[in-house]
N, C-alpha and C positions, 0 to 999 in steps of 0.2 A: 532631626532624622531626615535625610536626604533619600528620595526614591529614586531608584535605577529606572529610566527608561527601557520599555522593553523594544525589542527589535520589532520589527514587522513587516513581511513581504509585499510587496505590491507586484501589479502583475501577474500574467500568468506561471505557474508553478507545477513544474514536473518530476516525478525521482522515479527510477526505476532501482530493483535491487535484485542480485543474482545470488541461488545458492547453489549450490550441488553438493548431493550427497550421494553416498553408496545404501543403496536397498535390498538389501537380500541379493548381492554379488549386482545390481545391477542399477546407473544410474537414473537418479532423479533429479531433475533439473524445476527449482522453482523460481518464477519472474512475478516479485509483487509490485506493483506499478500504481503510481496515483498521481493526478493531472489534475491542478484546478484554474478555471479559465471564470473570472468575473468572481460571480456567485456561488456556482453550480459546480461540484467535483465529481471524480467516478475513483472509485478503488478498484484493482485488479487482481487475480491471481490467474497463474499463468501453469499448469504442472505436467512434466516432458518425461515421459518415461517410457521405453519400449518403442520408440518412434512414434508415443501416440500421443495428443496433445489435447488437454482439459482446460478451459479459460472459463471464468464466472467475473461479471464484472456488476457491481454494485453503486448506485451514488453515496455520497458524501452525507451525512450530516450536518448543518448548519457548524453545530459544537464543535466537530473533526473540524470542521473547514479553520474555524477559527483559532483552534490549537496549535493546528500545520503550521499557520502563515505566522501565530507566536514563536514556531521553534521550538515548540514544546513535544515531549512524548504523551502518543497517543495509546497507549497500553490495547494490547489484542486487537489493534485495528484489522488486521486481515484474516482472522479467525472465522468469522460468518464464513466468508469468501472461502476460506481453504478447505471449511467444513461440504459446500454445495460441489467444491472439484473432486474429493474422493469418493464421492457417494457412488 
């Protein structure tokens, strides 16, 4: 039985991701973003609607951080975050 090395990031690490959808005849623009630099990361949500704009930005997890830099999916990561932009 041979193991597959898994991948792993070094360095700093950043993704940005864009949606847009249609809301009720009008759009919504949402920007989840996460940055991690050493140790320490921050998740973002970013939500544009009506010309008005909602950011909530949260750290990282130890476990998120380490998942990320596997390449791995991190299920509902920006769920907290999107839950404190619509409030």
């Amino acid at each position: 039985m041979t193991l597959r090395p898994t991948m792993t990031r070094s360095g700093p690490y950043n993704s940005t991701q864009f949606h847009r959808e249609m809301v009720n005849g009008t759009e919504q623009v949402k920007i989840q973003t996460v940055s991690i630099h050493g140790n320490k990361g921050t998740k973002e949500v970013t939500l544009i609607q009506d010309g008005k704009k909602k950011t909530h930005q949260t750290p990282l997890t130890r476990k998120q951080i380490k998942c990320i830099r596997k390449c791995q999916l991190v299920p509902g990561l920006f769920n907290d975050c999107e839950e404190k932009c619509t409030r």
